[in-house]
C-alpha positions as a Markdown table, in Angstrom:
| # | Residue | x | y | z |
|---|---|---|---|---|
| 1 | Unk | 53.2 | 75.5 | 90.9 |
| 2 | Unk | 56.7 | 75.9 | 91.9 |
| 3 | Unk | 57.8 | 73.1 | 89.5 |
| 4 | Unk | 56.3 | 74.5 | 86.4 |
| 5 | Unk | 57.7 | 78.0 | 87.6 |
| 6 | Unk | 61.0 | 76.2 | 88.1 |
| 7 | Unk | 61.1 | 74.9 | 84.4 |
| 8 | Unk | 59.4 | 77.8 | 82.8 |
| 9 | Unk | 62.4 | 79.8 | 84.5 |
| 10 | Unk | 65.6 | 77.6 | 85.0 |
| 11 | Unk | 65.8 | 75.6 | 82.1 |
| 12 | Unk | 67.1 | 77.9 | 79.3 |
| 13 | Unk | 69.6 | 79.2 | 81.9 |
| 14 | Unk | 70.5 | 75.8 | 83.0 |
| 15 | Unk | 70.7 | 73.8 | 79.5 |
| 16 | Unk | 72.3 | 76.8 | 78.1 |
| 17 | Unk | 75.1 | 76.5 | 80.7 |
| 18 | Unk | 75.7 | 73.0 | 80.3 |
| 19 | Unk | 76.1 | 72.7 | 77.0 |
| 20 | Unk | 78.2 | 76.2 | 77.1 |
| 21 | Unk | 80.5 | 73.9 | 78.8 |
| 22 | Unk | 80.2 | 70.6 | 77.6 |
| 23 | Unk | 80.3 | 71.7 | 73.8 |
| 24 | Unk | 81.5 | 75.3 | 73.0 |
| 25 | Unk | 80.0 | 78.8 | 74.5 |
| 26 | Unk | 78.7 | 79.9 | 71.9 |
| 27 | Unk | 76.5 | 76.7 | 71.5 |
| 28 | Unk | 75.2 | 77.3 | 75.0 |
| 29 | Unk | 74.6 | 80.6 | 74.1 |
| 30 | Unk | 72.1 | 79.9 | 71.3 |
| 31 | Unk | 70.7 | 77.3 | 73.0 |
| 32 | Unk | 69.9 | 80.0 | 76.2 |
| 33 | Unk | 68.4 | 82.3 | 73.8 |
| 34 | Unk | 66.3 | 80.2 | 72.0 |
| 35 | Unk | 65.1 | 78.5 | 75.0 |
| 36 | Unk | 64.9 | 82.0 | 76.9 |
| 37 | Unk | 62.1 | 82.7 | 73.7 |
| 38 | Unk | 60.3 | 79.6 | 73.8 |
| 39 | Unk | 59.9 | 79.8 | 77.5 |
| 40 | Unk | 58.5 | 83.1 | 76.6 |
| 41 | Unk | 56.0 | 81.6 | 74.2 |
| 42 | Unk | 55.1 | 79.1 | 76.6 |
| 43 | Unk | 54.2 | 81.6 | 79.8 |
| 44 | Unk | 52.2 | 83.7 | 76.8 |
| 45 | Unk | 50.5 | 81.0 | 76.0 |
| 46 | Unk | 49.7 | 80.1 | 79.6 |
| 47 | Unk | 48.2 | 83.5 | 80.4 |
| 48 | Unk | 46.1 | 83.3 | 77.3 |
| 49 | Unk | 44.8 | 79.8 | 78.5 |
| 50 | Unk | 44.5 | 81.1 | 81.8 |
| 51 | Unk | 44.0 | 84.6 | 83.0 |
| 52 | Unk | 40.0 | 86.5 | 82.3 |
| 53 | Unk | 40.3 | 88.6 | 79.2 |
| 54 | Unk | 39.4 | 91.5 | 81.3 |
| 55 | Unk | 42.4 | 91.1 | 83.8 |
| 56 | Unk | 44.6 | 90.8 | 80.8 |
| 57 | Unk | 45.3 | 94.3 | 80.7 |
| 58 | Unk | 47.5 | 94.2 | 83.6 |
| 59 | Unk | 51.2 | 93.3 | 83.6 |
| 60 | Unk | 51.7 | 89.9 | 85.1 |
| 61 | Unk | 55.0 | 88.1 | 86.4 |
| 62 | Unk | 56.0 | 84.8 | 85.4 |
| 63 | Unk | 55.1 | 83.4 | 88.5 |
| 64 | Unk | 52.1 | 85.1 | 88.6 |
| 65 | Unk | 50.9 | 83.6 | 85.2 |
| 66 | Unk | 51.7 | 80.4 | 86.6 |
| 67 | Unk | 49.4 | 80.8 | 89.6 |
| 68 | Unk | 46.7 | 81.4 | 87.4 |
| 69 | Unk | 47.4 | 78.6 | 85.0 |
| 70 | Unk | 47.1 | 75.9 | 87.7 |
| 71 | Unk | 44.5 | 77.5 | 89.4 |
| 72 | Unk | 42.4 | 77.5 | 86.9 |
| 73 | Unk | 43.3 | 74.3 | 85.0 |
| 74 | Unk | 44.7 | 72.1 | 87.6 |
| 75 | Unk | 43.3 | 73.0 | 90.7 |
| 76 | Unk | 39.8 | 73.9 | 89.7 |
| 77 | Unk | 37.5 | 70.9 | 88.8 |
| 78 | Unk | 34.4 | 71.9 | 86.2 |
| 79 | Unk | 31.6 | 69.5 | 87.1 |
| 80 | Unk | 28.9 | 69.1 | 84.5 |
């Protein structure tokens, strides 16, 4: 849980940063926003996958979402 949190959170901030200073800032700065939104794409997508429509009403945190996503899909074995 705390590594998909991690890289759900981190990454756009961290990649964003490097190449702010490897290549030119404003390079890192598109890359952080762009990254910022497809994280947020990903954790929507997660709580679609994841969380009971009727609980959907509620405002979820990010690490929230992600409690639910591998409870429910990684944690939780269906048996048939």
């Amino acid at each position: 849980m705390i590594v998909v949190y991690t890289a759900i959170s981190f990454t756009p901030l961290l990649l964003g940063s490097w190449l702010g200073y490897t290549y030119n800032v404003w390079i890192g700065i598109a890359f952080f926003l762009f990254l910022t939104l497809v994280s947020g794409i990903v954790s929507s997508k997660m709580r679609i996958a994841s969380i009971p429509l009727v609980q959907r009403e509620m405002n979820y945190s990010t690490l929230a979402i992600v409690k639910w996503y591998v409870a429910k899909n990684i944690c939780f074995e269906e048996r048939s």
